[in-house]
N, C-alpha and C positions, 0 to 999 in steps of 0.2 A: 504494500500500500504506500505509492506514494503522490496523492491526490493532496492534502494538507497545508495547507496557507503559509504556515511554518509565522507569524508576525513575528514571534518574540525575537528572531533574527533580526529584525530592522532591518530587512534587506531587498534592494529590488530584483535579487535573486532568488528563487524558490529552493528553500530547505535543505530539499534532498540531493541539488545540484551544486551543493559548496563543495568544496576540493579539500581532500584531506590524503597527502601525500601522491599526488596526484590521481588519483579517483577520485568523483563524484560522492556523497554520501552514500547516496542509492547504488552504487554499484561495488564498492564494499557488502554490501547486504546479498546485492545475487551473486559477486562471486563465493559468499561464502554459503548459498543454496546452490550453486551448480554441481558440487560432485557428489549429488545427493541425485542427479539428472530427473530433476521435473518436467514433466511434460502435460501441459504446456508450462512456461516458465511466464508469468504474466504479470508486468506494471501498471497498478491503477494509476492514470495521472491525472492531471488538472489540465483544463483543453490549455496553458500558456506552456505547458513544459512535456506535453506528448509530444513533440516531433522530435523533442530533446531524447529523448531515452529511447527510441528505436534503437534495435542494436542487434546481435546474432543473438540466432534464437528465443527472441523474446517477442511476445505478443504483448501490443501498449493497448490497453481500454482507458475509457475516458471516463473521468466521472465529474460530468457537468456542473455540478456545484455543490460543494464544503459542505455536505452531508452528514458528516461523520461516516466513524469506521465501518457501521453496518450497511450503510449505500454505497460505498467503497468494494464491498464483496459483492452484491446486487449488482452491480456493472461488471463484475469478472463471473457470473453466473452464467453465460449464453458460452464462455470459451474455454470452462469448465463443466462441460453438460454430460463428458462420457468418462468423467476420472470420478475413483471410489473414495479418494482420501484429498482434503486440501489441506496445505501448509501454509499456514497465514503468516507473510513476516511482516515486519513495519520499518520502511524505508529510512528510518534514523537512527538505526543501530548498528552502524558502522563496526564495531569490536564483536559481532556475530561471528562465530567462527559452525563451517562444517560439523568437527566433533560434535559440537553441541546440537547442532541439530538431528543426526543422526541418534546421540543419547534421546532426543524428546520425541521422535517418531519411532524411534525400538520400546521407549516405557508405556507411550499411548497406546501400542499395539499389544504389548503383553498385561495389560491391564485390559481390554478390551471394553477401552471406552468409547462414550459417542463423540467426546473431544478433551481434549488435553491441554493446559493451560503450563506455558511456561513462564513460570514464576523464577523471584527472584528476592534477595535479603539485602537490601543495599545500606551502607552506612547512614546514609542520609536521603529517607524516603520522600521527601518534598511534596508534592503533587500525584504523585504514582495513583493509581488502584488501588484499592483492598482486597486482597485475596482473602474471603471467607470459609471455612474449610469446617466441617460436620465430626462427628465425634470419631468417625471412622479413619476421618484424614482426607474424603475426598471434598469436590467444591461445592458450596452451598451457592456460592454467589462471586460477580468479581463486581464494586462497587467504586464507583470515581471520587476522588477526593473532594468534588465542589458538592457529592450528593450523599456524603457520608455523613454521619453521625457522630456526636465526640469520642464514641468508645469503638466506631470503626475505624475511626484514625491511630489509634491506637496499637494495630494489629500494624505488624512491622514486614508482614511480605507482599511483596512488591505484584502489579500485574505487568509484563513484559508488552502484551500486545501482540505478542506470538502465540497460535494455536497449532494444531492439529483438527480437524473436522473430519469424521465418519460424513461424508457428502449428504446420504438419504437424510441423515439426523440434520444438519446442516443447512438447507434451503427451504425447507420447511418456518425451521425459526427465524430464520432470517424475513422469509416473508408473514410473519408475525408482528414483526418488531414497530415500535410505535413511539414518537417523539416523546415520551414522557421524561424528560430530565431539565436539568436548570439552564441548557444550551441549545432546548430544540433539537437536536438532532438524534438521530439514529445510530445505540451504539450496541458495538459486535459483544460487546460484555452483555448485554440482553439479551442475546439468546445463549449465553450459556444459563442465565438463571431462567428462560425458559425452557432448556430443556431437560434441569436441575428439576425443576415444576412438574417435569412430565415423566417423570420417575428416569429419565436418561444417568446413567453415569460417567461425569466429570471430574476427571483426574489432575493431579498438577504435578508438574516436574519442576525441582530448585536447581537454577543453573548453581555449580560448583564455585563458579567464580561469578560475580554479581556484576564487575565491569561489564561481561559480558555480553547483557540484556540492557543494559542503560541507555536509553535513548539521548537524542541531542536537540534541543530546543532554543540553544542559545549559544550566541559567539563566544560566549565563555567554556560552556561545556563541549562545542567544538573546539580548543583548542587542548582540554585537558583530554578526551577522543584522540584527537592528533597525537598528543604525547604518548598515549597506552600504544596505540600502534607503532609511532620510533620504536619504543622500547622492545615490541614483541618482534620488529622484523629485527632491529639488532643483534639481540641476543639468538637469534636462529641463526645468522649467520655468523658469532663469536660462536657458537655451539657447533658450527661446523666448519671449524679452522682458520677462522678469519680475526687479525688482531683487528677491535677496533680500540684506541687508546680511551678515550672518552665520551660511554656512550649515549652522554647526555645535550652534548654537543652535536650528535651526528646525526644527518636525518637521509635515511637509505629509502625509495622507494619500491615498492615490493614487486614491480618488473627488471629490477637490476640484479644480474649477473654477479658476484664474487668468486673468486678459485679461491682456493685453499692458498695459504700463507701469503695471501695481500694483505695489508697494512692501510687502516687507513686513520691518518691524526684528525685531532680534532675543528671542529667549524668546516665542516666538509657535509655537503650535499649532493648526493650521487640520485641523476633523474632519470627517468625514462628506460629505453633499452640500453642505458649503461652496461658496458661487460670490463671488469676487472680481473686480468690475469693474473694466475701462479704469480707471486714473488714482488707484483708491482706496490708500490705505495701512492699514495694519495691524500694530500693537504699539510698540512695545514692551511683552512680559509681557503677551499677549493670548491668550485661548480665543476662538477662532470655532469652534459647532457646527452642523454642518447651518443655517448662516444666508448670508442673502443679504447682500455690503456693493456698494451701487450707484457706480456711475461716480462719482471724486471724494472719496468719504465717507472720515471720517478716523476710525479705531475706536483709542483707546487714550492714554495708556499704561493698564496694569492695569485691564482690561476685558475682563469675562466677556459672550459671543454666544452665548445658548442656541438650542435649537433653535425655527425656527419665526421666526425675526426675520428683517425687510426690511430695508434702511436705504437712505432715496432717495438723488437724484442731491446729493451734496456735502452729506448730514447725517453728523451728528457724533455718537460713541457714546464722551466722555473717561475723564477718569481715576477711577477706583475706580466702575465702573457696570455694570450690569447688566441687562440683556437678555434676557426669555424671552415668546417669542411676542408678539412686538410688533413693528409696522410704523413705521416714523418715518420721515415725510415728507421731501419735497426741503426740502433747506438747514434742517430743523431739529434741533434740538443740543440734547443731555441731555449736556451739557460734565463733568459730575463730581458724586460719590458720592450716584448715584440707581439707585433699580430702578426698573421698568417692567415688568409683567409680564402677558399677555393684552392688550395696549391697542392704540390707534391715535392717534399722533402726526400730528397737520395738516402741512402743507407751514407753513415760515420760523414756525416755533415755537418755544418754549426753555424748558426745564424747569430752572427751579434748583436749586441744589445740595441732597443731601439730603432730594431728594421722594421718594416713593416711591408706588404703588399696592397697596391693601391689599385683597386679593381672597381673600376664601374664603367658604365656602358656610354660610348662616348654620344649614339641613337637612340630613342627610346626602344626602337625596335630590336638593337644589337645586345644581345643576352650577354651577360659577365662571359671573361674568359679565364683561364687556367694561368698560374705561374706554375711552371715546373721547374724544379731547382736539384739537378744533377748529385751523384755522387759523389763525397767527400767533396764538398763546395766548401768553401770557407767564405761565408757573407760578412763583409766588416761592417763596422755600427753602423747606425744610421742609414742602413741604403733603404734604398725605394724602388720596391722592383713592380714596373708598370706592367698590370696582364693588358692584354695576354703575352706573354714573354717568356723562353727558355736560356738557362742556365746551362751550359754543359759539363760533364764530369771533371773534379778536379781547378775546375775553374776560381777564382779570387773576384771579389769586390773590394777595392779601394772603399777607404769611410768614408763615409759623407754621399755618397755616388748614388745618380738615378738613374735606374735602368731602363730603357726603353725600345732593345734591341735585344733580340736573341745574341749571346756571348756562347762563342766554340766553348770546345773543351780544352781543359789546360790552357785559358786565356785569362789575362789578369784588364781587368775592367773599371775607369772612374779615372782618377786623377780630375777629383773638382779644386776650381781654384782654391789655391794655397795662402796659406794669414800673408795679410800687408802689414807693416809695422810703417807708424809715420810719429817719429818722435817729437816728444813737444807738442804735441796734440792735447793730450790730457787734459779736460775740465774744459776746453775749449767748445764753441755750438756756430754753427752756420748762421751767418744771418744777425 
């Protein structure tokens, strides 16, 4: 369900569309229902944020207006007509993991209820549900904090917003259900205490860990969310051979790659399909995005990886440099405050401090060109190498030099003019 206004965000973004480590809210939520393979897999949206959430395998229904969570199932009712079991999760639970849900549909099942309520114990209950439970242990009731009672407030487990539904038991109460609460709307907690009513048995399973189920309603609690997740994908991958020095510092997204004995210092944010080789280190104060750093390669300090960049086995991307779509060869090093941008660095080559590549398109029709820069080059500071332009092997740049001519191999290139000294000038001004 992800149909919900979401206000207390103050955002002109909708809810379940805020970024959390690069995902979506909502999409935390289904990838952690996909290896569970539902079919169909379906998001209720709000008509401003269905075109948004199409995506593989997913069926988007719509649910025309802030109904609550029980008109929210009524719109996935026509794309759910020939499945026996629904799993209901709620698009702001980003810290949902698989396991868990797999525990909450093997307990519903061995308990042979009409639905299963995944409950939870959280430190600090706020606003949650009240999970009301019968002498036996199963649910009497799940009851919302604005229509509780002082003494159901009182009751400290938590409603999650997650079920399991027996289907038959299911759309029945759903089409029962009836605006009686203090918001007007139609809630899916109603038909568990109608089918509570109807002698059905309503089971509840306590998530283990309580983060797990806590939803996110606010820029606050999205950011303590963000935190739980750094921390889980770090430690998965410190758990699987990867030094990270400070892992409070570091924010790894959970499509990036680590080998075994990479390194990576702190104030470092590794994005996208980042891949991190055997033996490489990274950061301190480093963005790696969607780039490759090879076996060995040393990226940093304060060093931007944009997307599209290789870095061979044991090359070097130092301090204040920059990186966008550029391949750099084994064992060669652009050590400090250079860009690189569209190129191709040789193998055992070195770029001096301060170069950069100056690529834009001289037509608007004429698309960027390539600088290739040969092997074992020796670029001295300062140069300016105009794409599209080739380097050849072995070849030298003079400091200070623009390049704007393909240079053979084994040719030394530049000689810009040389200091004037005019003594007794000092302090003096034109004019």
């Amino acid at each position: 369900m992800a149909g919900g206004l979401g206000t207390r965000m103050r955002s002109g973004l909708a809810k379940h569309l805020h970024p959390l480590l690069g995902r979506r809210m909502v999409d935390w939520v289904v990838e952690a229902a996909r290896p569970l393979g539902p079919v169909p897999l379906i998001i209720v949206a709000s008509p401003d944020t269905a075109a948004a959430l199409d995506g593989d395998g997913i069926v988007v229904t719509v649910q025309e207006h802030a109904l609550g969570t029980g008109d929210a199932i009524r719109c996935a009712r026509e794309a759910l007509d020939q499945v026996d079991e629904v799993l209901v999760l709620s698009g702001d639970t980003p810290l949902l993991t698989g396991d868990l849900l797999r525990e909450l549909v093997a307990a519903h099942r061995a308990r042979g209820a009409a639905a299963t309520v995944l409950s939870f114990v959280p430190d600090d209950i706020r606003s949650y549900g009240r999970v009301l439970r019968d002498a036996d242990g199963d649910v009497l009731a799940i009851v919302e904090a604005a229509d509780a009672t002082p003494e159901q407030l009182e009751v400290r487990e938590a409603n999650s917003s997650i079920y399991v539904f027996q289907a038959d038991a299911l759309w029945p109460a759903v089409e029962r259900l009836e605006p009686v609460n203090a918001q007007g709307e139609l809630y899916l907690t109603d038909a568990v205490r109608d089918l509570v009513g109807r002698g059905k048995r309503v089971a509840a399973h306590v998530a283990p860990d309580p983060a797990e189920a806590e939803g996110v309603n606010t820029r606050v609690e999205l950011a303590t969310a963000t935190a739980a997740l750094r921390d889980r994908i770090v430690i998965e991958h410190m758990l699987g051979g990867i030094t990270v020095v400070d892992p409070s510092s570091t924010w790894i997204e959970p499509t990036v790659t680590l080998e075994t004995d990479s390194v990576v210092y702190p104030f470092t944010m590794l994005r996208g399909s980042t891949v991190v080789r055997t033996g490489a280190s990274v950061g301190p104060h480093v963005v790696v995005d969607s780039g490759e750093i090879g076996p060995g390669a040393v990226v940093g300090p304060f060093c931007y990886v944009r997307p599209g960049t290789v870095l061979g086995d044991s090359a070097k991307a130092g301090t204040f440099v920059e990186l966008k779509n550029a391949r750099v060869g084994d064992r060669a090093k652009v050590p400090h405050l250079s860009y690189l941008g569209d190129a191709e660095v040789g193998d055992d080559t070195n770029v001096g401090a301060g170069s950069i590549t100056a690529n834009f398109p001289h037509e608007s029709e004429r698309p960027k060109g390539r600088t290739t820069i040969g092997h074992n080059v020796r670029v001295g500071v300062d140069t300016v190498l105009v794409a599209p332009v080739t380097i050849g092997d072995d070849a030298w740049t003079a400091a200070g030099t623009v390049v704007t001519d393909d240079v053979p191999a084994n040719a030394l290139v530049g000689f810009p003019p040389r200091q004037t000294i005019k003594e007794g000038r000092g302090g003096k001004r034109d004019g």
